[in-house]
Phi, psi and omega in degrees: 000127170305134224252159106347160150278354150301333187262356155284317174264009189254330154327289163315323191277298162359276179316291164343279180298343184266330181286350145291357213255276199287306196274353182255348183294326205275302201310334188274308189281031159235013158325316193239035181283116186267359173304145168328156186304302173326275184325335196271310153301341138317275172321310160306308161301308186309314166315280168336337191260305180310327185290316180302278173331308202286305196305316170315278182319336190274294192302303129029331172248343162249351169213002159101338191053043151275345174042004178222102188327317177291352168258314198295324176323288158351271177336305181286310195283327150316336212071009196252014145226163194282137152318308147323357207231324182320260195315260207295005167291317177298333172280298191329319177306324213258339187293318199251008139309301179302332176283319163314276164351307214260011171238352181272313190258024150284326166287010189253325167286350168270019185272214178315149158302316202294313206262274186291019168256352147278352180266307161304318174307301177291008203023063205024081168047039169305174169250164192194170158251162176297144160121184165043011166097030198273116215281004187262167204231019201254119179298174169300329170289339201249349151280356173287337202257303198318316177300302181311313185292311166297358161271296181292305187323323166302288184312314187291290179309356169279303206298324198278332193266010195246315214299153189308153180091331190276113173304330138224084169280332139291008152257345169336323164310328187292301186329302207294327196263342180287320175315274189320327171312312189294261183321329175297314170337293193294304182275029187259295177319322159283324180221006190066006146086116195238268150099350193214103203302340137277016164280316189285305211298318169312279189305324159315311165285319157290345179295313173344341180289330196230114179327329164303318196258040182278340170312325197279336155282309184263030166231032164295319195309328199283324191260006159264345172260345180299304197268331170301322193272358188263344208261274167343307204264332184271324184311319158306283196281356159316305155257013139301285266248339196265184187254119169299139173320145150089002187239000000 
């Protein structure tokens, strides 16, 4: 049965908030956690990933489950959505990024002194480069090359395990969320793992509250084009890779 386009974006908005929730949501409350490092980037990925999968599964049949501006661009530039439909996928996503954030850090502020004063230092689990007061020590090229890569491969495998025809589009959600599992694995000890252009721009745009955490607006612009251009480069080797008319 055929979805509205309301109930696509009402999808989008959904999808968006709970994976900004669950997963920057596990990262922000294991700030004041004393387990090893390690463990604690596990458990944070496995949230992303797992958070990814069931939306895929709730959503997925009405609005494609993208929950990421870098899939939908991807996506659009593919054909494999109406072009009318982009700009309002896209606010519904940044609407339901921003309200998750903004409930991570009304609940953070009633805990401990101890927790949210890790929470303003990360400027609630922003993503960052060496400079600008960022506590990660990595240059900008090379969290510029790690987002791009780690997005298209995320992102080629959103195109591959979805596309019509494909022996396995009903598992796809597991594809997707193990996929998303991965990459966090790798890039959360570097750059805290952005992998999704409103994964970096919310909680950036609320760290604005407190002048210590402005870094994190100015080093955003890398995880909102980083992930467009890895999102982009996958739509590209999709359709080398799909079968041509006419072949």
């Amino acid at each position: 049965m055929a979805t509205t386009v309301y109930q696509r974006l009402l999808a989008e908005f959904l999808g968006t908030f709970g994976l900004l929730l669950f997963g920057a949501g596990t990262a922000e409350a294991t700030l004041n956690l004393s387990f090893v490092t390690d463990a604690r980037y596990l458990a944070i990925s496995f949230a992303f990933g797992i958070v990814v999968l069931a939306g895929a599964f709730a959503f997925g049949e009405i609005s494609g489950a993208h929950f990421n501006p870098a899939v939908t661009l991807s996506m659009a530039v593919s054909g494999k959505m109406p072009k009318g439909e982009v700009i309002p996928y896209l606010v519904a996503q940044l609407l339901g990024a921003l309200l998750a954030v903004e409930i991570i850090l009304v609940i953070a502020s009633g805990t401990s002194g101890t927790l949210l004063s890790l929470v303003q230092a990360n400027a609630l689990t922003s993503q960052g480069y060496a400079g600008n007061g960022s506590p990660f020590h990595t240059s900008w090229g090379a969290v510029f090359l790690l987002e791009v890569v780690m997005t298209f491969f995320f992102v080629l495998v959103i195109h591959r395990v979805t596309r019509d025809g494909s022996p396995a589009k009903m598992f796809a959600p597991i594809a997707i969320g193990f996929t998303l599992f991965l990459t966090q694995l790798v890039a959360i000890p570097i750059d805290n793992a952005s992998i999704n252009p409103y994964r970096s721009l919310a909680p950036a745009l609320i760290s604005l509250i407190w002048p210590s955490a402005h870094w994190a607006i100015d080093q955003v612009w890398l995880f909102i084009l980083a992930p467009i251009v890895g999102g982009l480069l996958a739509a590209a080797v999709d359709r080398v890779l799909s079968p041509q008319s006419g072949t």
